[in-house]
Structure formats: structure tokens, C-alpha cells
C-alpha positions, 0 to 999 in steps of 0.5 A: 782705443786699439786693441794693443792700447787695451792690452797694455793698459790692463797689462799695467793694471796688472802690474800695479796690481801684483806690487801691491800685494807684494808690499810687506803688510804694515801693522798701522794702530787702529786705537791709539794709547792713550784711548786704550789705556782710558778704556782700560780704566773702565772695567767693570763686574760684567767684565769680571764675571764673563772671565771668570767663566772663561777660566774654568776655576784653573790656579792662574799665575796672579788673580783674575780680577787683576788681569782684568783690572791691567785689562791684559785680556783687552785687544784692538780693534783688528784681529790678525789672522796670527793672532785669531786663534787667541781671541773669543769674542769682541766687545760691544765696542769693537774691541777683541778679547783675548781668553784670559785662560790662554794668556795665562797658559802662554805666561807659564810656557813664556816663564819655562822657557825664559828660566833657562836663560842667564840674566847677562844673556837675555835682553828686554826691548820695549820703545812704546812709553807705556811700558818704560817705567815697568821695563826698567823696574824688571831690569833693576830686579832680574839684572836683565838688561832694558832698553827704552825710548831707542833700541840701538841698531846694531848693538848685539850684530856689529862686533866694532860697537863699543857697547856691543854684547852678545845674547841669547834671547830677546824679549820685545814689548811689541813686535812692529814697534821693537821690529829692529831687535826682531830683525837684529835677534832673527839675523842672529838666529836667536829666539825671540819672546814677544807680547802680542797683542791681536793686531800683531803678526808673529811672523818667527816669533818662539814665544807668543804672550798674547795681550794688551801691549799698549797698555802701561797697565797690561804691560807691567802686570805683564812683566811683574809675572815675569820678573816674580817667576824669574827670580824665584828660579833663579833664587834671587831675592824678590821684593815688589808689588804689582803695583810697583809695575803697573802704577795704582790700581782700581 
């Protein structure tokens, strides 16, 4: 090979190389739902008794055995560095874990900032199934408008949609599956509240609430808080149960 021969080669390579790393990193599920959600099943006294180390005998907004019993602490496999800074250890399964005192100090910074808002200018997303029957149980009791299944482009930027309306805050249930009403809300320069689990990046993101978020579980225990604290803000009448969110518990 001549030497110009050598030159473009590694050129090219190079080339490659740089539109590489340029790519946006996607986030891919290193677990799926379903096997998530099974393991969520398993929690146990062990469990139970190293996070009640972790939260230091602070009031915590529902009792820590139901975080663990939602497994709202549990994360994925894969820790961002976002999201590192949540996390204290992992599991003998791989799995992170998230502290349970910081998701229920993020929960009460979350609720502070989503009680300024009025419910006709707020709006959840949440596309994963997991979380379609919680999402439309926070809808029928705080009135704030939920999408499921579709989020549909459009709806709070394109002022000659029929269905248009505008917001002033978006909650999402994840921030790479729900990344349309990311992008729509940070086009508008709206904040942005989202559930994050550890393999999530928080790229312009207001309001983190690190946990499970593929968890039909973790997701509802989520939005019970949200909802129960929400309406007694705003005086409106509250009459549901953990349960009534999350499904049976253990």
C-alpha cells in the first residue's frame, strides 16, 4: 500500500470514527418490564431492613415499607452518569439502588414545585403501560390532564390543531420513552418534571424524581404521592388508596 493509500485510510477511519461519537446516545432497556416488574415482586426483610438504615429515621412522605413493597428504590442495570449520584450500591443481581432518602427528598421538592401550578395547565405523559391505569386514576382526581398509549405531536405547539392547548408544565413518566413532549415542552421553554430511573439522562430536565419507572407498582406509588399532596394544596377532596394506584399489594 503507498503511503497516500495509508493516509486516506486512517483518514477515513478517523472519519468514522468522530460520526461516531457524535451520534445522540440512545437510551436502549438493558431489562424489560416485564422482568422488572417480577422482580419487584421479590422483595424481601433484607430489603426492608438496609433501607431503613439508609433513611436515618426521617418522616418519609408514605411509609418506607411501601416504597420497598412498589420497589420504587430498585433501578436498572445501567447507571448513567445523570443519574450516579442517586444511586448507592447494587444489587447481587446487578441491579442499582436508588437511596430511598433522596427519592423522598426529590418527591417533596417535585410536590413544592407542582403546587404552583393550576390543574388546567399542567399535563402528565406517560406512553409505557406500566403506568396507563395510574395515570388515568391521578387525571380523574387532581383534573390534570393524561395522556396514555400516544402522546399526540403537536398538541401544546401547533396553534391550528383542534385539540391544541397550551401548558405551563409537563410531567413525563420517562424521559426517552415520553422524549416527543420532552422536546414539544423544552421547544416552548417550559419545565419539565420527569420520573428518572438510573439509566435515563436528564439532559434539561427541572424536576428529577429518581426511581423505578417501568414498574406498574413503582409508577403508581409515584403518582399516589403526587396526587394526595397536590390536592391538599390545592383543597380539593382526596378519597383513594395506595392501592387504588399501584394494584395489590404484598
Amino acid at each position: 500500500m503507498t503511503e497516500d493509500k495509508k493516509l486516506k485510510s486512517l483518514a477515513d477511519e478517523l472519519k468514522q470514527r468522530l460520526s461516531q461519537t457524535e451520534e445522540p446516545v440512545k437510551e436502549k432497556p438493558d431489562i424489560s418490564d416485564k422482568e422488572i416488574q417480577e422482580i419487584s415482586e421479590k422483595i424481601t426483610e433484607k430489603d426492608i431492613q438496609e433501607e431503613k438504615k439508609s433513611i436515618d429515621k426521617k418522616e418519609t412522605l408514605i411509609p418506607l415499607e411501601d416504597y420497598i413493597k412498589c420497589a420504587v428504590h430498585l433501578g436498572t442495570k445501567v447507571i448513567t452518569p445523570h443519574m450516579r449520584k442517586y444511586v448507592y450500591k447494587r444489587r447481587a443481581d446487578g441491579l442499582a439502588v436508588i437511596n430511598t432518602a433522596v427519592i423522598d427528598e426529590k418527591l417533596r421538592d417535585a410536590i413544592e414545585f407542582l403546587n404552583k401550578y393550576n390543574p388546567e395547565t399542567i399535563y402528565l405523559v406517560c406512553k409505557r403501560e406500566a403506568g396507563w391505569s395510574a395515570a388515568k386514576k391521578f387525571e380523574e382526581i387532581t383534573g390534570i390532564k393524561a395522556f396514555t398509549k400516544q402522546y399526540p405531536p403537536g398538541i401544546t405547539t401547533n396553534l391550528e390543531l383542534e385539540d391544541f392547548f397550551e401548558a405551563e408544565l409537563t410531567i413525563i413518566c420517562d424521559p426517552w420513552i415520553d422524549k416527543n413532549a420532552l422536546n414539544d415542552t423544552l421547544r416552548l421553554k417550559k419545565p419539565v418534571m420527569a420520573l428518572c430511573d438510573t439509566n435515563n439522562y436528564t439532559f434539561k430536565i427541572t424536576k428529577i424524581i429518581p426511581c423505578n419507572n417501568k414498574s406498574k407498582k413503582s409508577i403508581g406509588c409515584i403518582l399516589f404521592i403526587l396526587a394526595r399532596e397536590y390536592t391538599k394544596a390545592k383543597n380539593m377532596p382526596f378519597d383513594a388508596k395506595l392501592e387504588d394506584f399501584t394494584g395489590e399489594l404484598e
